[in-house]
C-alpha positions as CSV (number, residue, x, y, z in Angstrom):
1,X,-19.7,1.9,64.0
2,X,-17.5,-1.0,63.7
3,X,-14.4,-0.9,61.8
4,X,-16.4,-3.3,59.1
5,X,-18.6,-0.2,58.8
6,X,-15.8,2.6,58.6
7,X,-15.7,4.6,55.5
8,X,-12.3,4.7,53.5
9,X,-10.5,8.2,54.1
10,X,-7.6,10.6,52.6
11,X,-5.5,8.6,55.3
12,X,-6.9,4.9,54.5
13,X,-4.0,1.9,54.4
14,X,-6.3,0.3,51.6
15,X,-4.5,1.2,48.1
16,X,-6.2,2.3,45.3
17,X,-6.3,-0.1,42.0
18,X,-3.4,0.8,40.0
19,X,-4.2,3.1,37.1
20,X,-2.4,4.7,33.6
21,X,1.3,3.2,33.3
22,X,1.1,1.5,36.8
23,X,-1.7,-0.6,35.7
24,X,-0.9,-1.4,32.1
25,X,2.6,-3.0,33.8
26,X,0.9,-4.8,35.7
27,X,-1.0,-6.5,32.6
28,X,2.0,-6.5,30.5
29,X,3.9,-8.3,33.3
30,X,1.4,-11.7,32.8
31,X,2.5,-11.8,29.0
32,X,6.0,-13.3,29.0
33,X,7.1,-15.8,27.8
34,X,4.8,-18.9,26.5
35,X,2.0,-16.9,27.6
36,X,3.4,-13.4,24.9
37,X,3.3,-15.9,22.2
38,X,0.3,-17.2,22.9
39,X,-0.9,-13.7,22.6
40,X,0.8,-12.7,19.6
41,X,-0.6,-16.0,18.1
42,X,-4.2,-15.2,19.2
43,X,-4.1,-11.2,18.2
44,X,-2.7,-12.0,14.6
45,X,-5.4,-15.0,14.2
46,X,-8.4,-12.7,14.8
47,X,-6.5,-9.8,12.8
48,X,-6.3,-12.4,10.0
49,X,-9.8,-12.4,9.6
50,X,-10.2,-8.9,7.9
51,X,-7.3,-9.4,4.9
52,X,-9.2,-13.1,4.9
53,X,-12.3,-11.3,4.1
54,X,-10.9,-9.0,1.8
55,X,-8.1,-11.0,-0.4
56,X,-10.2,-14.7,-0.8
57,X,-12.9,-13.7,-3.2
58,X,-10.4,-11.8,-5.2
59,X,-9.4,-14.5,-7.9
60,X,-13.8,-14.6,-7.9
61,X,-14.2,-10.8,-9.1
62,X,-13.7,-11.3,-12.8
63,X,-16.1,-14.3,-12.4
64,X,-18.4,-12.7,-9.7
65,X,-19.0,-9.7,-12.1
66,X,-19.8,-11.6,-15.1
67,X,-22.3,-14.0,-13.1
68,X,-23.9,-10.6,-11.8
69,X,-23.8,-8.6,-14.9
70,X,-21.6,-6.1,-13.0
71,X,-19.1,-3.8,-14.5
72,X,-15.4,-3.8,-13.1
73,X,-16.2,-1.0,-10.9
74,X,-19.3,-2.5,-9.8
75,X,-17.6,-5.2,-8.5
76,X,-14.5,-3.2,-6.8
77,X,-17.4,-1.3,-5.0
78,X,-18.0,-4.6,-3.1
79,X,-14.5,-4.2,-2.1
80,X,-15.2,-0.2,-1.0
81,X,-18.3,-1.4,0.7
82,X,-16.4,-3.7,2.8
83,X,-13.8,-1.0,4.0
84,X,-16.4,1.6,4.7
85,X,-18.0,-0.5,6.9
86,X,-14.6,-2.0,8.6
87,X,-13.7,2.2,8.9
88,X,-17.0,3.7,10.0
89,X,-17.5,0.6,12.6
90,X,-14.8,1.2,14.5
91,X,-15.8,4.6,14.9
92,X,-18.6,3.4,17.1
93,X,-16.9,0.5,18.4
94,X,-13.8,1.9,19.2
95,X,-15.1,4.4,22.0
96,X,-17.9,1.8,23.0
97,X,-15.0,-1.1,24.0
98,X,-13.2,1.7,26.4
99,X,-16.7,1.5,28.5
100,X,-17.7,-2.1,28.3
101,X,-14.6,-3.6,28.1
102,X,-12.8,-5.6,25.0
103,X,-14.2,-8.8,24.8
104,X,-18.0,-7.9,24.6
105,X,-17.5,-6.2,21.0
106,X,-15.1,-8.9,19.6
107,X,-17.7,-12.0,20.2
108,X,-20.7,-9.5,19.2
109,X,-18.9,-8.7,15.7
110,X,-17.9,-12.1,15.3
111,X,-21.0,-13.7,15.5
112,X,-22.5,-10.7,13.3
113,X,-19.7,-11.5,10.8
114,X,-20.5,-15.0,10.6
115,X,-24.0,-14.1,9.3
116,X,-23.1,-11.4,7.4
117,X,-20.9,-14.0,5.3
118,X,-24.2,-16.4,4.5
119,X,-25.5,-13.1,3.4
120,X,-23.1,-12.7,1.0
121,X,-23.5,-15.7,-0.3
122,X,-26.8,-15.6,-0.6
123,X,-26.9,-12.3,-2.6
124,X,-28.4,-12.5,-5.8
125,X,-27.7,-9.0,-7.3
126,X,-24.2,-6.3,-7.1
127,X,-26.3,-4.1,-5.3
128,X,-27.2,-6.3,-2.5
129,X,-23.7,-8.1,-2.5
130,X,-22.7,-4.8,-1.9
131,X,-24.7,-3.9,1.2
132,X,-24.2,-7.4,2.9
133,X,-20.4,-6.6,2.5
134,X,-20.4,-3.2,3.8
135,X,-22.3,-4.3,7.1
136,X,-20.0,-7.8,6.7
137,X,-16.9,-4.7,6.9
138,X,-19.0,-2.8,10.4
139,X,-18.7,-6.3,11.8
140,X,-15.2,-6.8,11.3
141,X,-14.5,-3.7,12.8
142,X,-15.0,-5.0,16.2
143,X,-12.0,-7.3,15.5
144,X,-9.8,-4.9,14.1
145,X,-10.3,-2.3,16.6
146,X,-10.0,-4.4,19.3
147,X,-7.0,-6.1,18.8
148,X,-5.2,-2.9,18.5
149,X,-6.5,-1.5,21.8
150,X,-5.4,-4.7,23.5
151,X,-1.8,-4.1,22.2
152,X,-2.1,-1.0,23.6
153,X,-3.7,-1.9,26.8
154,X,-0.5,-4.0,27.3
155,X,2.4,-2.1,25.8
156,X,3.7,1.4,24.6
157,X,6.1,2.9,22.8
158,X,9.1,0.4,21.3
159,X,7.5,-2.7,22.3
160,X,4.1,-2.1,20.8
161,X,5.8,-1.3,17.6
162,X,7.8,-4.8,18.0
163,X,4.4,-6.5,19.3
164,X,2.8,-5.1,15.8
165,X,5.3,-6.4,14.1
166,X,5.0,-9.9,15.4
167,X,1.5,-9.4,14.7
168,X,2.0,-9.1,10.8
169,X,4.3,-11.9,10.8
170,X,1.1,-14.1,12.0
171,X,-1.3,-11.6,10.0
172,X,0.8,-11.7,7.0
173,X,-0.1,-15.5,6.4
174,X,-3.5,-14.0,5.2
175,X,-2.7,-12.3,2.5
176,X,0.0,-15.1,1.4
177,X,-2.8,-17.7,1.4
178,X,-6.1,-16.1,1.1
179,X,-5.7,-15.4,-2.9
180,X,-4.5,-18.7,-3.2
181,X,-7.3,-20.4,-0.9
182,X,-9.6,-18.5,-3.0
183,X,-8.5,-20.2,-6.4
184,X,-8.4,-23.6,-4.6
185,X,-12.0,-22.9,-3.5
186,X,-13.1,-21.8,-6.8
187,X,-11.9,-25.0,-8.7
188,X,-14.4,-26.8,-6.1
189,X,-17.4,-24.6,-5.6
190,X,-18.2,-20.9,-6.9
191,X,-17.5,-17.5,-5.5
192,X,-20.5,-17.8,-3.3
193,X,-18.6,-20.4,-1.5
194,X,-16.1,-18.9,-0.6
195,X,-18.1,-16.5,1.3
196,X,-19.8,-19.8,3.1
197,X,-16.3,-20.5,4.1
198,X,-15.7,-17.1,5.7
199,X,-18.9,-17.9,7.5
200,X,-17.1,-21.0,8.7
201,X,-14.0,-19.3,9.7
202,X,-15.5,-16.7,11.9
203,X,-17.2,-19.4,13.7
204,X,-13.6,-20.4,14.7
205,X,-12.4,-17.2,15.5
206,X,-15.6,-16.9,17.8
207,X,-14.4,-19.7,19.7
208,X,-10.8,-19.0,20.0
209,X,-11.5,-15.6,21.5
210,X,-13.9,-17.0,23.8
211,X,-11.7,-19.1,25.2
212,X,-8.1,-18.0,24.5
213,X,-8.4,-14.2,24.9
214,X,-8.4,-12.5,28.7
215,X,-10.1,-9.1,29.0
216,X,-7.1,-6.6,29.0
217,X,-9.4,-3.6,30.3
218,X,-9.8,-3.6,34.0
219,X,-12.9,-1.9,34.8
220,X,-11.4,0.9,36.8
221,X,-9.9,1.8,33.9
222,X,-13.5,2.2,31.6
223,X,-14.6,5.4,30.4
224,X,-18.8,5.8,31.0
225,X,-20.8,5.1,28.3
226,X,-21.8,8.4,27.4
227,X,-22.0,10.3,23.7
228,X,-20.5,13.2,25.1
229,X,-17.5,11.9,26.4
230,X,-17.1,9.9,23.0
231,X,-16.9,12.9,21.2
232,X,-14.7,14.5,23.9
233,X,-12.3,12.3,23.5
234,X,-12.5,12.6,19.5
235,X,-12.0,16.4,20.0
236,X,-8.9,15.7,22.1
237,X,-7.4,13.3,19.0
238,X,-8.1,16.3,16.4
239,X,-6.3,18.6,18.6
240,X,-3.1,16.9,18.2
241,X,-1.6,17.5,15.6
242,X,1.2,15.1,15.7
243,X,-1.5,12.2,15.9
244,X,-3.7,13.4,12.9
245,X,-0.1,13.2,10.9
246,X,0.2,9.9,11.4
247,X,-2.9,8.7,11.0
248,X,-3.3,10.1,7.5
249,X,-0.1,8.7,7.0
250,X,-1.2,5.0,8.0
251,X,-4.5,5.7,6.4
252,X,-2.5,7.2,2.9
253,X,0.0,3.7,2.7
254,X,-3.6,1.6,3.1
255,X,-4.9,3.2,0.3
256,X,-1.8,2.3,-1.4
257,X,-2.0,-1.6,-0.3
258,X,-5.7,-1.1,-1.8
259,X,-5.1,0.2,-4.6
260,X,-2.9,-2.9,-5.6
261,X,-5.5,-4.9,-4.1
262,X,-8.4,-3.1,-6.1
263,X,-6.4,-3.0,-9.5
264,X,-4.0,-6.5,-9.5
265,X,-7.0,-8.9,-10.4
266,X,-8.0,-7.3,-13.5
267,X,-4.0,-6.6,-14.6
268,X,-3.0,-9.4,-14.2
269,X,-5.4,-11.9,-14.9
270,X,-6.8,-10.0,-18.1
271,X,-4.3,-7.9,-19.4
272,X,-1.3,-10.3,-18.7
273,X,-3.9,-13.4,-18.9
274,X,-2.6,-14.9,-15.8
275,X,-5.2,-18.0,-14.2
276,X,-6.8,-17.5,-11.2
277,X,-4.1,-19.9,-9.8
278,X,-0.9,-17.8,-11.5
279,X,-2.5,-14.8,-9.5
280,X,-2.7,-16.3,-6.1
281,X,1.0,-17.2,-6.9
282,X,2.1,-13.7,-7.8
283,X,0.1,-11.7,-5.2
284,X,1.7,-14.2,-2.4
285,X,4.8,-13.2,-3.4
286,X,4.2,-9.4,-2.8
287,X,2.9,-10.4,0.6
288,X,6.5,-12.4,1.4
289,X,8.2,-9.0,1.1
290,X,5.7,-7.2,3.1
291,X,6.2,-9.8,6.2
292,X,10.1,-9.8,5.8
293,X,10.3,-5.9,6.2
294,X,8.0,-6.6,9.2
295,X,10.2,-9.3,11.0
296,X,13.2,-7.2,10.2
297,X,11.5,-3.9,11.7
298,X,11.8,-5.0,15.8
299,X,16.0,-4.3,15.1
300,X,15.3,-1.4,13.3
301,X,13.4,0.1,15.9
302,X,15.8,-0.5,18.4
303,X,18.3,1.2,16.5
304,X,17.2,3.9,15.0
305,X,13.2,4.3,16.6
306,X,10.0,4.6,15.0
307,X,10.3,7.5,13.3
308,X,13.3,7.0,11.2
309,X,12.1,3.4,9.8
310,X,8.8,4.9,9.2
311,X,10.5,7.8,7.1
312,X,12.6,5.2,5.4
313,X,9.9,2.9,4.7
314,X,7.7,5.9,3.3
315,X,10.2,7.0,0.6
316,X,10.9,3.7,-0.5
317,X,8.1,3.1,-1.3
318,X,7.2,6.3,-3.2
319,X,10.6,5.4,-5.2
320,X,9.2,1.9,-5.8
321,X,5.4,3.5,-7.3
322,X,7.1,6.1,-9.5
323,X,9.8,3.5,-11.3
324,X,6.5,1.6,-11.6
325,X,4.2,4.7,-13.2
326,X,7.3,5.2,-15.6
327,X,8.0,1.6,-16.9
328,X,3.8,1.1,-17.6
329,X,3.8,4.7,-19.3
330,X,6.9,3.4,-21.6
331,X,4.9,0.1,-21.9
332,X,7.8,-2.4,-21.6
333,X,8.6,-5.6,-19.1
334,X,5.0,-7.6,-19.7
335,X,4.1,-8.6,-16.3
336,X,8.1,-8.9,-14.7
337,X,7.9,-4.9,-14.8
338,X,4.4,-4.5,-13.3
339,X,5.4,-6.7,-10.5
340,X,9.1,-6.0,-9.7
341,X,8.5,-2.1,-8.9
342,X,5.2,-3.2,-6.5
343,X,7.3,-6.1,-4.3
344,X,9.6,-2.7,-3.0
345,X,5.8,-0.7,-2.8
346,X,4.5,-3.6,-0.7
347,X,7.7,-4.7,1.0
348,X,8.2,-1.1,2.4
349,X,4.5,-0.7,3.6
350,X,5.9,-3.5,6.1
351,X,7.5,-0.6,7.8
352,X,4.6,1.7,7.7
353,X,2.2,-0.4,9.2
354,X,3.7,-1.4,12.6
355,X,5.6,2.1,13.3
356,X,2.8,4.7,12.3
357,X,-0.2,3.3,14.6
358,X,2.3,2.3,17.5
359,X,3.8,6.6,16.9
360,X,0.3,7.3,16.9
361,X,-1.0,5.2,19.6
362,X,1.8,6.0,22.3
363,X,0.4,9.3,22.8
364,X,-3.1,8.2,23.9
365,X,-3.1,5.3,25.6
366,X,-5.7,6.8,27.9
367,X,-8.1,6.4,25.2
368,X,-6.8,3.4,23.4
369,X,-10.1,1.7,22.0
370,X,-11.2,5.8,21.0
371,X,-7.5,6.1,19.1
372,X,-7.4,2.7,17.5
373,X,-10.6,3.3,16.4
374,X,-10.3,7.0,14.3
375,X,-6.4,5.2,13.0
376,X,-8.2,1.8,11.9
377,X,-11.5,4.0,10.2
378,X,-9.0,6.0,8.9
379,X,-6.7,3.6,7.3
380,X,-10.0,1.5,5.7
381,X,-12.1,4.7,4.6
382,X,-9.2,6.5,2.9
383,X,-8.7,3.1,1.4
384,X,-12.2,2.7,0.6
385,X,-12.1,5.9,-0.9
386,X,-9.0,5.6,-3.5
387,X,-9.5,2.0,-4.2
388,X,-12.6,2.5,-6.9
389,X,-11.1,5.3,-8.4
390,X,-8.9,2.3,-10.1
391,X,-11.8,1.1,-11.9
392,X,-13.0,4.3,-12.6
393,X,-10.3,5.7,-14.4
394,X,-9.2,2.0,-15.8
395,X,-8.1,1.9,-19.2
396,X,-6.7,-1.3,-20.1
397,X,-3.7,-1.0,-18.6
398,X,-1.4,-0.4,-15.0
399,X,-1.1,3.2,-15.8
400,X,-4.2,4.3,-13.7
401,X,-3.3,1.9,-10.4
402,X,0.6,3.5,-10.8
403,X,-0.4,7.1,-10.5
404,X,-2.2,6.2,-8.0
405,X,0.0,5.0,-5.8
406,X,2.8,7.5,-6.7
407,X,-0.3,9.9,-4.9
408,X,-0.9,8.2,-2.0
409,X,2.9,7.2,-1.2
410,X,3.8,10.9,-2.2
411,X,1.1,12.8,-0.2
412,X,2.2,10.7,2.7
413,X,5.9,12.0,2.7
414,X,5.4,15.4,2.2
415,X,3.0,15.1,5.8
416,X,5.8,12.6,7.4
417,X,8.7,15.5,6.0
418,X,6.9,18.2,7.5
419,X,6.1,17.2,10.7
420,X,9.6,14.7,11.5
421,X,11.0,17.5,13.2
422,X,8.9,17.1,16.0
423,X,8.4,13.9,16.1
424,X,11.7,13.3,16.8
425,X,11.3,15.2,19.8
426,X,8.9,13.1,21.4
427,X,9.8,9.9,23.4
428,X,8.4,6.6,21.9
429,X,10.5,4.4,24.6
């Protein structure tokens, strides 16, 4: 036997590939620089397709459900369909890119996005508007989970909080200029359009992953393809206690983003009878709070970690939805007090939404695509689930959208409260 032909032993000079924290250094160490940018540049583009999705056809819904002959909460189910299928797709996807790798999934649910956009436009009833955008949502899925996974294929702790907050920085252009794209668009074509523009924009996306976006999962580091060991490692997630917290958390402040989302179209446009443009204008400037509280985050972190921003960000924002419940129950301000309380309830969901999944995250990196996926179905089903109740219990005025969010932000610091004791215990360096 030559030495060509000698099997590898216990006492072998070859080294193994690295694995767990070894191995993610390793990655991490080829993103400095020019080439982290490029990254964070890249992530937030493809992240940008979701709030894209979601926040261009909303100047369309008052329009959209009189073309259709749909009710108000007809037409916010569109908007449930869409998160049910972003939260239940990553479910599947999520487990499914730890075995094949990252890049497989994204191009798949781009391309599958892309036609589920022409669909949409194409729809001639509420009901089948409805079903395109729910499988439209399972497509997107693959972007959102993915993304997060590759953040944590590269980073932990601190730095994937500060990398997540870069991200919104780019992501939070969306939501800035989607509302306001969507009102340019609809003075030149109608809502179906707009979803023929989607179409176009996933297209893009498709190509800029395909070209600008490395595989971060080394293939020593894939989990078999296997339904028991998917639901293994969901069992394992459940178990911890810590991680369920803050996933309910980040799933509660969604539904609080939603709600606004749901509600703000129909508020402001026909109670305070702003024009489609006027509401592209005044949702924006929600959104420039939301990214500020973001950018300032990567100091706060460093200062005075995770956890205490998070709890910070939390209360403010459960201050912010109760001075709003109170000022539409008195009825007074017109539109200057509907919006002033919600810019500190959006603003302060900037701090929630980098420091709860990167908490969350840090304690399973082993399983990243399996933990991005139950935190990003999470965040989209529990807002999928809360964001029709604003059209079901709508009554002409704010009131309903308020208590709403003085729920969600509330029931999401009691959990934070009860569990920060041992959270601070746990090292998110």
């Amino acid at each position: 036997m030559t030495a060509v032909d000698a099997p590898v032993t216990a006492t072998s000079t070859v080294p193994a590939p690295p694995t767990g924290p070894e191995a993610r250094s390793a990655l991490s160490s080829r993103f400095v620089g020019r080439k982290y940018v490029q990254l964070v540049l890249v992530l937030g583009a493809l992240s940008a397709i979701g709030p894209l999705t979601i926040d261009t056809y909303l100047p369309a819904l008052p329009d959209l459900s009189r073309q259709l002959g749909a009710t108000d909460a007809q037409a916010q189910a569109t908007i449930t369909g869409l998160l049910i299928g972003l939260g239940f797709g990553q479910l599947i996807i999520g487990p499914l890119s730890d075995s094949v790798g990252r890049r497989k999934p994204l191009l798949a649910g781009l391309v599958l996005h892309a036609l589920m956009s022409i669909l949409c436009a194409l729809a001639p009833s509420i009901g089948l508007l409805t079903v395109t955008r729910t499988l439209q949502g399972f497509a997107g899925a693959a972007v959102a989970v993915v993304s997060m996974a590759v953040v944590r294929d590269l980073f932990s702790g601190i730095r994937a909080a500060q990398l997540l907050s870069r991200l919104v920085l780019v992501l939070g252009v969306a939501p800035i200029l989607a509302p306001s794209l969507g009102s340019a668009l609809l003075a030149l074509t109608s809502w179906r359009g707009i979803f023929v523009v989607l179409a176009v924009i996933a297209l893009g996306m498709l190509v800029l992953a395909f070209l600008a976006l490395p595989e971060t999962l080394p293939v020593e580091r894939r989990r078999p393809v296997s339904v028991t060991g998917s639901l293994r490692a969901y069992r394992s997630l459940f178990s911890d206690r810590l991680f369920i917290v803050m996933v309910l958390v980040a799933g509660l402040m969604f539904a609080t983003l939603f709600a606004y989302i749901s509600g703000a179209p129909f508020v402001l446009q026909d109670l305070y009878g702003m024009t489609p443009q006027q509401f592209g204008l005044a949702f924006s400037a929600n959104a420039v709070g939301m990214i500020a509280m973001t950018q300032i985050n990567p100091w706060l972190v460093k200062r005075y970690s995770p956890v205490s921003v998070l709890s910070f960000g939390v209360l403010l924002a459960v201050t912010g939805a109760v001075t709003l419940l109170v000022l539409m129950l008195l009825g007074v301000g017109g539109w200057f007090a509907f919006m002033a309380p919600l810019f500190f309830v959006i603003s302060a969901a900037g701090l929630s939404f980098p420091n709860a999944p990167a908490i969350a995250l840090n304690r399973h990196g082993e399983s990243a695509g399996t933990a991005a996926a139950l935190l990003g179905a999470s965040q989209f089903m529990i807002g999928g689930a809360i964001a029709p109740l604003v059209g079901v219990f709508g009554n002409g005025t704010p009131v309903p959208m308020a208590a709403i969010m003085v729920g969600t932000t509330g029931l999401a610091a009691v959990l934070l409260l009860t569990a920060r004791k041992a959270l601070s215990k746990y090292d998110y360096r």
